[in-house]
C-alpha positions in Angstrom: 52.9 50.6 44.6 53.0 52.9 47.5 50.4 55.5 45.7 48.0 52.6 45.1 48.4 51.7 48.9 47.7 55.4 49.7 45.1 55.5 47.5 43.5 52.3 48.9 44.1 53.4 52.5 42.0 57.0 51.7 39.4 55.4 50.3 39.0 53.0 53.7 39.2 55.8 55.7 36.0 57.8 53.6 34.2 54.3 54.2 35.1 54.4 57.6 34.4 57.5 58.5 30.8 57.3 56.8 30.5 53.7 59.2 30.6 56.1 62.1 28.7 58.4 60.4 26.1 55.4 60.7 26.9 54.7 64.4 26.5 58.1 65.6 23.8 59.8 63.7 22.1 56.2 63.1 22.7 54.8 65.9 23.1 51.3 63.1 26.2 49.6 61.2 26.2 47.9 57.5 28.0 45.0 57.5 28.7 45.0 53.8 30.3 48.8 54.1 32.2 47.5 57.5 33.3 44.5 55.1 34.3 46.7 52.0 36.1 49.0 55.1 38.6 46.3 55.3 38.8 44.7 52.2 40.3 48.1 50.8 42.4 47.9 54.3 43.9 44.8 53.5 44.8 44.7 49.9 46.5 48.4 51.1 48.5 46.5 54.0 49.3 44.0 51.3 51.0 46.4 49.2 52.6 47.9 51.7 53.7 44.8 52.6 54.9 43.9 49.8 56.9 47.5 49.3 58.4 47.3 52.9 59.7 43.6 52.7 60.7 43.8 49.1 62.5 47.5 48.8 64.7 49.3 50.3 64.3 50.1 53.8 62.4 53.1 54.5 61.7 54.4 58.5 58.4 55.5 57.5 56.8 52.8 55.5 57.6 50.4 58.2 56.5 52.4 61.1 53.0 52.6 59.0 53.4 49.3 58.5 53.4 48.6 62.1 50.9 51.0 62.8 48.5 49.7 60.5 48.8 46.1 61.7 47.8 47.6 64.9 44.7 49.4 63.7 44.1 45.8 61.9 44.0 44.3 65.3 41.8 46.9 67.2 39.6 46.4 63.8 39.4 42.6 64.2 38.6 43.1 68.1 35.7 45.4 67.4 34.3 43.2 64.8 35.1 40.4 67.4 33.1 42.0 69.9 30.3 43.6 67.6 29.1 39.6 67.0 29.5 38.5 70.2 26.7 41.1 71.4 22.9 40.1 71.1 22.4 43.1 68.8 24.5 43.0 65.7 23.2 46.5 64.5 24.2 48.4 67.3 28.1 50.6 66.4 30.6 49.6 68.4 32.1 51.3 71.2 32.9 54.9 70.0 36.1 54.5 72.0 37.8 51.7 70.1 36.1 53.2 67.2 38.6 56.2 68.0 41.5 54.0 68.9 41.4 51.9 65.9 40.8 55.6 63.5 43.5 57.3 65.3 46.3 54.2 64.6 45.0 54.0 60.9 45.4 58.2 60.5 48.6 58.2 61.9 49.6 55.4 60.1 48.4 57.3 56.6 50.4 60.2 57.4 53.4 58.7 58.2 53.0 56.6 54.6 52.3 59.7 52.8 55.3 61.2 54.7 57.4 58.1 53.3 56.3 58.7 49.8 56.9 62.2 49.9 60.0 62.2 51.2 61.6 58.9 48.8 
């Protein structure tokens, strides 16, 4: 369960890195790619979820567990403020963009840390 949460995590972080790939270069989001971005987010967090309050405890898994609520939440603020602007295909500020990447890559080590270690 923990690979396919690893797995599901990687592939949010390729869509996510392509989504600023977009914002930068492009200067333009995609809804549908942002959407996608955390669908594979939250069915990972689900399955992490289910690992860290059904098995045994593990340090690691919980502190990614934590950390990725937290990226969650900076992801749900920039979407939050992304429609509240006049122009919804304009990126979102680069440095909640980093915020929210950097909680979500730290979060992914420390879960492939867990798994490597159990």
């Amino acid at each position: 369960m923990i690979l396919a949460a690893i797995v599901l995590f990687c592939l949010a972080v390729a869509l996510g890195l392509y989504l600023v790939v977009l914002g930068v270069r492009h200067r333009r989001g995609s809804r549908m790619l942002a959407a996608v971005h955390a669908g594979l987010a939250l069915l990972g967090l689900v399955l992490l979820g289910m690992q860290v309050f059904g098995g045994p405890v593990n340090f690691l898994f919980n502190s990614a567990a934590l950390l990725f609520v937290l990226a969650l939440s900076g992801g749900l603020v920039l979407l939050a403020v992304r429609i509240g602007t006049r122009e919804h295909h304009a990126p979102p500020s680069m440095f909640g963009v980093s915020l929210h990447a950097a909680m979500g890559l730290l979060a992914l080590l420390l879960l492939v840390l867990g798994y490597v270690r159990a």
